[in-house]
TORPA-4810 file (N, C-alpha, C, O; in nm, 3 decimals):
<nodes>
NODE_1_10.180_9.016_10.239_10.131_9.035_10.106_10.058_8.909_10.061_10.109_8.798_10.079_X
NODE_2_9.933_8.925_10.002_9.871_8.808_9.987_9.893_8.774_9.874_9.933_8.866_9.803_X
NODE_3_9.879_8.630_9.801_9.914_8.573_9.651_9.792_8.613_9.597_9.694_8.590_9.668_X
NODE_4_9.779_8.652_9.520_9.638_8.698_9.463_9.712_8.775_9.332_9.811_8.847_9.352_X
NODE_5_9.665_8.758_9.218_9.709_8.827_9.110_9.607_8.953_9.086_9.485_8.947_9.069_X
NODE_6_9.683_9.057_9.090_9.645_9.174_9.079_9.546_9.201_8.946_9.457_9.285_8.965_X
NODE_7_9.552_9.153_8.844_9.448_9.165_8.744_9.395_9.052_8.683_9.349_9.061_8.570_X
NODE_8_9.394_8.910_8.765_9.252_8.868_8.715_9.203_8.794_8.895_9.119_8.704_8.887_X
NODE_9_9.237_8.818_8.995_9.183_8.806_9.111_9.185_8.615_9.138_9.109_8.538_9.198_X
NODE_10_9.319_8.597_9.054_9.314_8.416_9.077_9.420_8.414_9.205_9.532_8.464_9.217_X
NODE_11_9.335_8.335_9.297_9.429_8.328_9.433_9.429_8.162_9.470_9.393_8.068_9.400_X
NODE_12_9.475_8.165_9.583_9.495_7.998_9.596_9.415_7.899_9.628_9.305_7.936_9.669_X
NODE_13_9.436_7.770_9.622_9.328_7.680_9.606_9.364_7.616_9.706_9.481_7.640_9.736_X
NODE_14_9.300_7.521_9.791_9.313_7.404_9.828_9.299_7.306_9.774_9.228_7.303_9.673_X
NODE_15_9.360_7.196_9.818_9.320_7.037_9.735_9.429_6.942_9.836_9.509_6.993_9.914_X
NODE_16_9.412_6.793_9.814_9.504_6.706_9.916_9.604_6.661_9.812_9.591_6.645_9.691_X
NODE_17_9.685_6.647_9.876_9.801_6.509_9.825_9.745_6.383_9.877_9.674_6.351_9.972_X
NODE_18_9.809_6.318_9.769_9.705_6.143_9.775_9.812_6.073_9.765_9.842_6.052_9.647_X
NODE_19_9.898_6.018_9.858_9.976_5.892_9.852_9.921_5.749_9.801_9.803_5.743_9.770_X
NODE_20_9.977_5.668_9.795_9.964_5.565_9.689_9.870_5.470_9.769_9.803_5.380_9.717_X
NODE_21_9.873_5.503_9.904_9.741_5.402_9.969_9.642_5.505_9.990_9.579_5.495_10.095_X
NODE_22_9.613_5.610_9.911_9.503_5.655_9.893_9.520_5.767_10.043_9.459_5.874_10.040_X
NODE_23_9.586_5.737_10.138_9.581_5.901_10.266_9.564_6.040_10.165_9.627_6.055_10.060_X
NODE_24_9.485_6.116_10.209_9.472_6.261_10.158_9.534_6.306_10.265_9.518_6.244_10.370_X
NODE_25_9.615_6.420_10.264_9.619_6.538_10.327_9.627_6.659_10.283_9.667_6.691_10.171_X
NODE_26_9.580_6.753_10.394_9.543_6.929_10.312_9.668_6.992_10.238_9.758_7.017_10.319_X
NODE_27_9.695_7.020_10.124_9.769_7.094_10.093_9.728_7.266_9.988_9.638_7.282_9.906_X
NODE_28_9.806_7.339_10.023_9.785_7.441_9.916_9.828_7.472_9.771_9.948_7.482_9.750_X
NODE_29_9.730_7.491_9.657_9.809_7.541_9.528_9.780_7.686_9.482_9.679_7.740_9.437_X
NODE_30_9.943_7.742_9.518_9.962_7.857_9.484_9.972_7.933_9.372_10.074_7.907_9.307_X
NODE_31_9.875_8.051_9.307_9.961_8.109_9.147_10.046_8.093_9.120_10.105_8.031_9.208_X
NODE_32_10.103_8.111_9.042_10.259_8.171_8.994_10.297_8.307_8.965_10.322_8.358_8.855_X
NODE_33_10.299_8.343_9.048_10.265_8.509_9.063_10.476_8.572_9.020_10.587_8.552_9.070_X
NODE_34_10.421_8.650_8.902_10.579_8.720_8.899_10.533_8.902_8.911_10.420_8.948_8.909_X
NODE_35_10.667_8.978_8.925_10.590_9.115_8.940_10.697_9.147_8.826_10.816_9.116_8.820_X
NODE_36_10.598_9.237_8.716_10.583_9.271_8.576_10.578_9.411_8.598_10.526_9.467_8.695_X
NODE_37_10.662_9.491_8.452_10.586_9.604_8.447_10.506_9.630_8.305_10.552_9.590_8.198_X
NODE_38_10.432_9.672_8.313_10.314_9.700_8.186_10.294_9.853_8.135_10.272_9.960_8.190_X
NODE_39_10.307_9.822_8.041_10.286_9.997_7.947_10.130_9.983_7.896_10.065_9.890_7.849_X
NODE_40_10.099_10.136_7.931_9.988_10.174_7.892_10.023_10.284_7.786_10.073_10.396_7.803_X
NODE_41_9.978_10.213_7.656_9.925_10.286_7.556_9.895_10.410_7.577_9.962_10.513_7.580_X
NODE_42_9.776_10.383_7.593_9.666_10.535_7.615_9.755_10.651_7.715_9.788_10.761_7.672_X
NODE_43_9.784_10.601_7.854_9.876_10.701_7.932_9.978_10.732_7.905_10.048_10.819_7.957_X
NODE_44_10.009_10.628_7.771_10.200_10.649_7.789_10.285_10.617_7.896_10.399_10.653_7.869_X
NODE_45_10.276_10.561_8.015_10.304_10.527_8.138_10.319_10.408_8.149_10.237_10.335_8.093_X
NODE_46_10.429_10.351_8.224_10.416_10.191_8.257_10.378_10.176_8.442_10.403_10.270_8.517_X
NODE_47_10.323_10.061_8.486_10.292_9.992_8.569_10.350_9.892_8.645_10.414_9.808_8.581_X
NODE_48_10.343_9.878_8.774_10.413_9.784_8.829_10.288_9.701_8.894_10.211_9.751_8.977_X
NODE_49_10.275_9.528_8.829_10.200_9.481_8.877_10.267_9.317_8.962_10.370_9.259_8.926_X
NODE_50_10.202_9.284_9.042_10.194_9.133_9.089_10.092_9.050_9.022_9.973_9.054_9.055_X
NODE_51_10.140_8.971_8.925_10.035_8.895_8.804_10.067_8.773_8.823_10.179_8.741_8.863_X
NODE_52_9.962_8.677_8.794_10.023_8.542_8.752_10.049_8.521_8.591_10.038_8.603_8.500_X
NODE_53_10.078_8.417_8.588_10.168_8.381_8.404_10.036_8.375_8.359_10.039_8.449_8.261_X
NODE_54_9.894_8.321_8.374_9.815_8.327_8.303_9.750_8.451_8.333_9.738_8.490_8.217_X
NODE_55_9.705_8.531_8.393_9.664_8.633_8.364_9.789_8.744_8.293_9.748_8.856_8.261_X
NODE_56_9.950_8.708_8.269_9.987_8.785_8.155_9.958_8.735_8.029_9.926_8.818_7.944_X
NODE_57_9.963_8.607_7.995_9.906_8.586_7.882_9.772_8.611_7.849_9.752_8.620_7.728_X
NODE_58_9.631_8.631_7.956_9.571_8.665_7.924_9.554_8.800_7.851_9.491_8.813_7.746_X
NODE_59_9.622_8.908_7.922_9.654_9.051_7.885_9.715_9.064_7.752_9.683_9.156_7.677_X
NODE_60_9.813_8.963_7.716_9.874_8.997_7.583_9.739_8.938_7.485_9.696_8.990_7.382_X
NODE_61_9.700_8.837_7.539_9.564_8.799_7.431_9.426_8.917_7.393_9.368_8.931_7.285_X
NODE_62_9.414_8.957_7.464_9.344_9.043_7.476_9.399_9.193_7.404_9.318_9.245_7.327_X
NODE_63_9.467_9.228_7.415_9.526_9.312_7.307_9.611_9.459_7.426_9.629_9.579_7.405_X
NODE_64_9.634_9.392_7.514_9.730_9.524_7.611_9.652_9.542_7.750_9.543_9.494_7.781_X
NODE_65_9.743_9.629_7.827_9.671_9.610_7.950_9.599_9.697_7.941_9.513_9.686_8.028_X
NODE_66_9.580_9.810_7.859_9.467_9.891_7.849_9.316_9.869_7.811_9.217_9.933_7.847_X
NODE_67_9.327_9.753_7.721_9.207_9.654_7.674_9.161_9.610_7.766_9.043_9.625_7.796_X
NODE_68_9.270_9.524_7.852_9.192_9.449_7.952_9.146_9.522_8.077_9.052_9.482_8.146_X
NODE_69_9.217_9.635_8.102_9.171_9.680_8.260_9.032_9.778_8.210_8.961_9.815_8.303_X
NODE_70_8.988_9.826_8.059_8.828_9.808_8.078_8.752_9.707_8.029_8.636_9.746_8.029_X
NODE_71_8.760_9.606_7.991_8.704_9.488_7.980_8.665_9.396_8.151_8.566_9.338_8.194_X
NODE_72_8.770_9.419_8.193_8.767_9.365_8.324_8.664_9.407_8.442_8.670_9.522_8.484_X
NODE_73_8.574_9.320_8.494_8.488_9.373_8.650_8.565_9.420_8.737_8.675_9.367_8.756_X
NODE_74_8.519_9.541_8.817_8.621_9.632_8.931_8.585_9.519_9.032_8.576_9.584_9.136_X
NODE_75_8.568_9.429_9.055_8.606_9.314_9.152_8.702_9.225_9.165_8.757_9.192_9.269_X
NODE_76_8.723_9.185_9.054_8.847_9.118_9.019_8.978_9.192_9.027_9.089_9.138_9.024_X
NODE_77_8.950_9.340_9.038_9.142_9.425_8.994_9.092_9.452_9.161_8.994_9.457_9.235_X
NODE_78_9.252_9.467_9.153_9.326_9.519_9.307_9.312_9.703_9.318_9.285_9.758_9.212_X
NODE_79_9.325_9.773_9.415_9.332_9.883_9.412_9.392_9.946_9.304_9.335_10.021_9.225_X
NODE_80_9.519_9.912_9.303_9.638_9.951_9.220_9.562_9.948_9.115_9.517_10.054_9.069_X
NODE_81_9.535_9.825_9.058_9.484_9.831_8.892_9.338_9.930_8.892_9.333_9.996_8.789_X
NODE_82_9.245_9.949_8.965_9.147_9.996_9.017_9.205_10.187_8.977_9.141_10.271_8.915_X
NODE_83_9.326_10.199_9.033_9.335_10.342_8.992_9.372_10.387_8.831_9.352_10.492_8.769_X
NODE_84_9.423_10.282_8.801_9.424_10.267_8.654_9.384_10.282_8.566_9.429_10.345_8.470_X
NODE_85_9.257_10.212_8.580_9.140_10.187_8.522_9.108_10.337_8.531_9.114_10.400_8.425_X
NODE_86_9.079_10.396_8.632_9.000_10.511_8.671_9.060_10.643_8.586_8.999_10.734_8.530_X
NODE_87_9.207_10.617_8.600_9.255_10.697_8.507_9.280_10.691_8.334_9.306_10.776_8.249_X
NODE_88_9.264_10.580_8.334_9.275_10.522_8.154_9.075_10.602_8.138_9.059_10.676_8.041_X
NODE_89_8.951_10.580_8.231_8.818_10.650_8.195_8.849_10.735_8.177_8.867_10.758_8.057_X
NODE_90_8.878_10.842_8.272_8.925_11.031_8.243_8.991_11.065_8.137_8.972_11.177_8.088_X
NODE_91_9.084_10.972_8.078_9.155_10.965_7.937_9.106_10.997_7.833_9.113_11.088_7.751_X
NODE_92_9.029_10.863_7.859_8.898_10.854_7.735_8.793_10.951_7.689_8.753_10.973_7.575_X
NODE_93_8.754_11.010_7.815_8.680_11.112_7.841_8.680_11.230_7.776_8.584_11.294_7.734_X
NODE_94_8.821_11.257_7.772_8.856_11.391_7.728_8.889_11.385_7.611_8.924_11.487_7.551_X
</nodes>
Protein backbone atom coordinates (compact mmCIF):
# COMPACT_ATOMS: atom_id res chain seq x y z
CA UNK A 1 0.00 0.00 0.00
CA UNK A 2 1.53 3.17 -0.95
CA UNK A 3 1.58 6.48 1.52
CA UNK A 4 -0.17 8.75 -0.60
CA UNK A 5 -3.26 10.48 0.84
CA UNK A 6 -6.23 9.56 -0.86
CA UNK A 7 -7.77 13.11 -1.28
CA UNK A 8 -5.24 15.58 -1.76
CA UNK A 9 -2.47 13.22 -3.59
CA UNK A 10 0.42 14.49 -0.92
CA UNK A 11 2.97 11.61 -0.93
CA UNK A 12 6.52 11.46 0.24
CA UNK A 13 9.40 13.59 -0.06
CA UNK A 14 12.92 13.19 -0.01
CA UNK A 15 15.43 15.41 1.74
CA UNK A 16 18.96 14.53 3.86
CA UNK A 17 19.74 14.55 7.44
CA UNK A 18 22.60 16.98 8.15
CA UNK A 19 24.79 16.10 11.09
CA UNK A 20 26.62 18.77 12.79
CA UNK A 21 29.76 18.50 10.44
CA UNK A 22 27.53 19.19 7.77
CA UNK A 23 27.45 14.96 6.16
CA UNK A 24 24.00 14.79 4.31
CA UNK A 25 22.47 11.59 3.93
CA UNK A 26 19.24 10.42 1.91
CA UNK A 27 16.41 10.21 4.05
CA UNK A 28 12.54 9.98 3.57
CA UNK A 29 9.56 12.34 4.84
CA UNK A 30 6.53 10.54 5.16
CA UNK A 31 2.59 11.99 5.48
CA UNK A 32 0.89 11.37 8.35
CA UNK A 33 -1.53 9.38 6.92
CA UNK A 34 -4.54 8.12 9.44
CA UNK A 35 -7.60 6.07 7.94
CA UNK A 36 -10.88 8.17 8.66
CA UNK A 37 -14.35 7.69 7.94
CA UNK A 38 -16.27 10.62 6.23
CA UNK A 39 -20.00 11.28 5.79
CA UNK A 40 -21.43 12.45 2.80
CA UNK A 41 -24.12 14.81 3.09
CA UNK A 42 -25.56 14.62 -0.25
CA UNK A 43 -25.43 10.47 -0.23
CA UNK A 44 -26.16 10.12 3.26
CA UNK A 45 -23.36 7.50 3.30
CA UNK A 46 -20.05 7.48 5.05
CA UNK A 47 -16.55 6.62 3.56
CA UNK A 48 -13.54 4.94 4.39
CA UNK A 49 -10.52 6.95 3.51
CA UNK A 50 -6.47 6.88 3.94
CA UNK A 51 -5.89 10.83 4.50
CA UNK A 52 -3.23 12.79 5.88
CA UNK A 53 -3.98 15.36 8.99
CA UNK A 54 -3.69 18.12 6.55
CA UNK A 55 -5.71 17.13 3.92
CA UNK A 56 -8.48 16.41 6.89
CA UNK A 57 -8.25 19.72 7.94
CA UNK A 58 -8.27 20.76 4.63
CA UNK A 59 -11.78 18.98 4.07
CA UNK A 60 -13.25 20.36 7.27
CA UNK A 61 -12.09 23.92 5.90
CA UNK A 62 -13.60 23.66 2.97
CA UNK A 63 -16.97 22.85 4.16
CA UNK A 64 -17.29 18.64 4.01
CA UNK A 65 -16.07 16.02 1.93
CA UNK A 66 -18.71 16.61 -0.46
CA UNK A 67 -17.41 20.26 -1.17
CA UNK A 68 -14.17 19.13 -1.58
CA UNK A 69 -14.37 15.94 -3.73
CA UNK A 70 -16.03 18.48 -6.46
CA UNK A 71 -13.77 21.22 -5.99
CA UNK A 72 -10.94 18.84 -6.27
CA UNK A 73 -8.89 17.79 -9.89
CA UNK A 74 -9.64 13.90 -10.74
CA UNK A 75 -5.78 13.68 -10.52
CA UNK A 76 -5.16 14.29 -7.26
CA UNK A 77 -8.19 11.68 -5.77
CA UNK A 78 -7.46 7.99 -5.70
CA UNK A 79 -9.90 5.63 -7.36
CA UNK A 80 -11.87 5.22 -4.28
CA UNK A 81 -12.51 8.97 -3.95
CA UNK A 82 -12.79 9.04 -7.89
CA UNK A 83 -16.01 6.80 -7.46
CA UNK A 84 -17.36 9.20 -5.17
CA UNK A 85 -17.09 11.97 -6.83
CA UNK A 86 -18.78 10.18 -9.75
CA UNK A 87 -21.52 9.32 -7.65
CA UNK A 88 -22.03 12.61 -5.53
CA UNK A 89 -22.34 14.07 -10.06
CA UNK A 90 -25.35 11.54 -10.71
CA UNK A 91 -26.75 12.96 -7.37
CA UNK A 92 -26.64 16.24 -8.42
CA UNK A 93 -27.95 15.45 -11.61
CA UNK A 94 -31.08 14.22 -10.72
Amino acid sequence: MSRICELTGKGRQVGHNVSHANNKTKRVFLPNLQNVTLMSEALDRSFKFRVSTHGLRSVEHVGGLDNWLLKTADDKLSTNALKVKRELAKKQAA
